[in-house]
N, C-alpha and C positions, 0 to 999 in steps of 0.2 A: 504494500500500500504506500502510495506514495505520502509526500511531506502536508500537504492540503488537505491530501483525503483523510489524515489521520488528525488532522485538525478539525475539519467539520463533523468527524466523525464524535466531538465534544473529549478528546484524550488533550490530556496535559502534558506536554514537550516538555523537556529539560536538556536547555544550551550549556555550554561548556562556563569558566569561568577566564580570571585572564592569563594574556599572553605577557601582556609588558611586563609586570613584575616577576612573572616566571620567570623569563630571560635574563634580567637583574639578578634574579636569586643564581640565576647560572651562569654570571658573570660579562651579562652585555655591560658594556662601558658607556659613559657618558660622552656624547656625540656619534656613536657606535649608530649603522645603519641596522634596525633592528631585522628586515626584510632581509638583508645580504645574509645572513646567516639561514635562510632557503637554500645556500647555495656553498657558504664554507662550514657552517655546522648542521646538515642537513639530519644526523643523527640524535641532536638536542632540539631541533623541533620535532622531529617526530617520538621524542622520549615524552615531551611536555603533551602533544595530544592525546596518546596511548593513555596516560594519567589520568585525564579526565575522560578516555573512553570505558576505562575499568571502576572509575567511580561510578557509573551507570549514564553518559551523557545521552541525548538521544539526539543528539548534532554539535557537532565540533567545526571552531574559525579557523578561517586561513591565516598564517603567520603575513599579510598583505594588509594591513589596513592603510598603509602609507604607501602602497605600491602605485602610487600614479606617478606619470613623468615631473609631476611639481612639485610634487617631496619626493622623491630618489635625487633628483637635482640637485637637493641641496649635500649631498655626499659622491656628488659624482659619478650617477650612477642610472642618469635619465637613459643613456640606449638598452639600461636591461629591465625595460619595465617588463616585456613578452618572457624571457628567460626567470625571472625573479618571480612574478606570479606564476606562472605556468607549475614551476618548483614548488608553489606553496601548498597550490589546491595537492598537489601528485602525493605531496609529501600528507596532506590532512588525509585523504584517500585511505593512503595506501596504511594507515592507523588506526581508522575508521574502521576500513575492511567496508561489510556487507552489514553490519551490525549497524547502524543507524544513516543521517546526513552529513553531509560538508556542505558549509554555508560561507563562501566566497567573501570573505570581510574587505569592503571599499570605503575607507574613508576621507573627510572633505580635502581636499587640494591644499587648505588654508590661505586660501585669497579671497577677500571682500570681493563682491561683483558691483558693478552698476546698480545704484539703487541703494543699495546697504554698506556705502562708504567707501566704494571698492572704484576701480576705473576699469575693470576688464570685463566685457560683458557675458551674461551667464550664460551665452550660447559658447562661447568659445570653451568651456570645458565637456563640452559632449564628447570631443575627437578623443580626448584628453579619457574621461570613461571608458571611452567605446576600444581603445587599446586594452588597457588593463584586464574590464571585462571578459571579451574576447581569451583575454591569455588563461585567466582563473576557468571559462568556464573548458577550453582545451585541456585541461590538466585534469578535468571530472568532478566540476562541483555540481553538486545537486542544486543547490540555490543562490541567490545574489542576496549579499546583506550589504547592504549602503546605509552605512552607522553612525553615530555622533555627527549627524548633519546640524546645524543651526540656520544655515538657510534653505528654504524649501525653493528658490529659483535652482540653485545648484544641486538639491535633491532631485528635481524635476529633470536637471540634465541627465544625471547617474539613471534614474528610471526609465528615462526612455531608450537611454544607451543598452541596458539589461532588456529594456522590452523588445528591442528592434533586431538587435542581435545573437539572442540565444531563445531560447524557449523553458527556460526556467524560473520555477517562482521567485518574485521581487519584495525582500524585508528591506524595509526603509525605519530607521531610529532617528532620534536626534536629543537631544543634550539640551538640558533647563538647567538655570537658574536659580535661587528661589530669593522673591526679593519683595518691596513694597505693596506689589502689581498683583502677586503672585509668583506662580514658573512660569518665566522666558525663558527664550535662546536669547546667544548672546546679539540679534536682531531682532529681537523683541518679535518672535512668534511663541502663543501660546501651544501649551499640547493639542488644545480641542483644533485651533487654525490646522495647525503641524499634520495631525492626521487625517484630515477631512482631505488636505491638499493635496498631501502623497497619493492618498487611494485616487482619488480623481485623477492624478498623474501617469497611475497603473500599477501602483505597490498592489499586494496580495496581503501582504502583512504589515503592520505601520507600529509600533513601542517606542522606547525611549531605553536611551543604555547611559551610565556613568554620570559624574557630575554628582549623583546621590546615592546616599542608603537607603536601605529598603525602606523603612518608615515612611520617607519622602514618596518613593518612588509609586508605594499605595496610591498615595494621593495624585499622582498624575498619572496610574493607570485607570483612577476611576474617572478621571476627565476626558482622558482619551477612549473611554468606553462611552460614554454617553455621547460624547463624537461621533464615535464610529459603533453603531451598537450590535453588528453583525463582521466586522470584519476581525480576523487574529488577530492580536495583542503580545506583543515580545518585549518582554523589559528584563535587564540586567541591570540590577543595583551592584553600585561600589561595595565593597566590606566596610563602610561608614564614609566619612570624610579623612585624610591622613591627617597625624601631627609629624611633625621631625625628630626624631629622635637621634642623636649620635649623627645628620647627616643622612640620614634615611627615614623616607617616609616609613609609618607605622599604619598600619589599615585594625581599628580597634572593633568590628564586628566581628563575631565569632561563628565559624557554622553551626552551633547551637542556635544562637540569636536569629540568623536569617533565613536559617529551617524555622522557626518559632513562626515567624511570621511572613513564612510563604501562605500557608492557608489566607490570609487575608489579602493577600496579594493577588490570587488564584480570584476570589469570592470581587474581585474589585476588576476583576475582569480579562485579566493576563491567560493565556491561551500556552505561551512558552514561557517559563523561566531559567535566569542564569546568570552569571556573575558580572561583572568588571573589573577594573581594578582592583585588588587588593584580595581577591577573591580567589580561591586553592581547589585543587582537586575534594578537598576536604569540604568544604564548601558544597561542591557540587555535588557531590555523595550525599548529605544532610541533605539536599534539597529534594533531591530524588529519591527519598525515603518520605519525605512530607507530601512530593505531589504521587505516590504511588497509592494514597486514600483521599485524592481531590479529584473533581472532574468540574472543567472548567466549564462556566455560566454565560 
């Protein structure tokens, strides 16, 4: 059964947790291209997915979320965006196995566009997608996740890059806030705007990842649900907010804590759950204990 159908089918998914501080803990360095290790530690990403494939994940991210030619750039590294993703999805694959999804992690370029402070306008990163894309889905991902967006002109280009060129379901996230207003992006779109817009776009799946802990993250799946009150729901809360410790972030949710209050998470309308930053194989094992007696509403 595929990834849809076992979503309509009212079953609760559980995503993996993160990548970045895995990698940290296994020694990426600061300034360090996290993606290029697709390709000289190709053995430590695929240790870090197996990890959370034996914690029970029932879909694991590509080590790409910075795989577009605007950030590889900034390491030197813009002609291997086809080589570098291609390596990543192969690599999440072949970890994976047959046992669950690989979900193609795309994240933003980091350039303002026209309109939201930026001078480059938001059609010129379609091409810019539609490479990446293209590489992630030749290596055998099952799905496109275009993540931590904050603006939804540049989510719009990522979606239709994934709609135009492959035939596989489109998860579109994006990153809040939380402030006077409520949760923004850092363009002042809310969750309810955020997902109403993506599905219109031709997301399949529309959530929110990172920026928050779960507590938070409750509360902006139930906005995004009364948004969108028939379409999937993906949210990956951070292990809380970091302090610094010694020179190193400290992520202080426990997976005790964010198993506790997956049920509420579930019940507020999330369809898939799973981590972010800060968040362990450990992590994702709790949580997949807690949603193995939920079925999503």
């Amino acid at each position: 059964m595929g990834l849809l159908e076992r979503l309509r089918a009212g079953e609760v998914l559980v995503c993996d947790g993160a990548t970045g501080t895995e990698l940290i803990a296994r020694g990426l360095k600061a300034g360090e291209c996290p993606e290029s290790w697709c390709l000289s530690r190709p053995d430590t990403i695929e240790e870090i997915v197996k990890a959370y494939v034996q914690a029970g994940a029932d879909i694991v991210q590509t080590n790409s979320f910075g795989g577009s030619s605007l950030k590889l750039a900034a390491y030197g590294l813009a002609d291997q965006v086809t080589s570098l993703n291609t390596a990543a999805a192969r690599l999440a694959r072949t970890a994976m196995a047959q046992q669950g999804f690989v979900a193609a992690s795309v994240g933003p370029t980091g350039v303002f566009v026209k309109g939201e402070g930026g001078q480059i306008p938001a059609s010129d990163l379609y091409e810019i997608f539609k490479v990446q894309i293209i590489a992630l889905a030749a290596g055998g991902a099952d799905a496109i996740c275009i993540e931590t967006m904050w603006s939804i002109q540049e989510a719009e280009q990522a979606i239709r890059a994934a709609k135009d060129h492959t035939h596989l379901p489109v998860m579109c996230t994006f990153v809040f806030n939380s402030g006077r207003k409520g949760f923004r992006t850092a363009v002042g779109l809310t969750p309810e705007k955020a997902a109403q817009a993506a599905l219109e776009a031709g997301a399949d799946v529309v959530g929110a990842n990172c920026g928050n802990g779960i507590d938070q993250m409750i509360e902006i799946a139930r906005l995004m649900r009364l948004a969108a009150p028939s379409a999937p729901l993906l949210i990956q809360a951070n292990a809380g907010l970091p302090t610094i410790e010694n020179g190193v972030a400290v992520y202080g949710e426990t997976p005790e804590y964010t198993a506790s209050r997956a049920p509420d998470l579930i019940s507020a309308g999330a369809n898939i759950i799973g981590g972010c930053c800060g968040t362990t194989p450990q992590h994702i094992r709790a949580l997949k204990l807690a949603a193995q007696t939920q079925k999503a509403h």
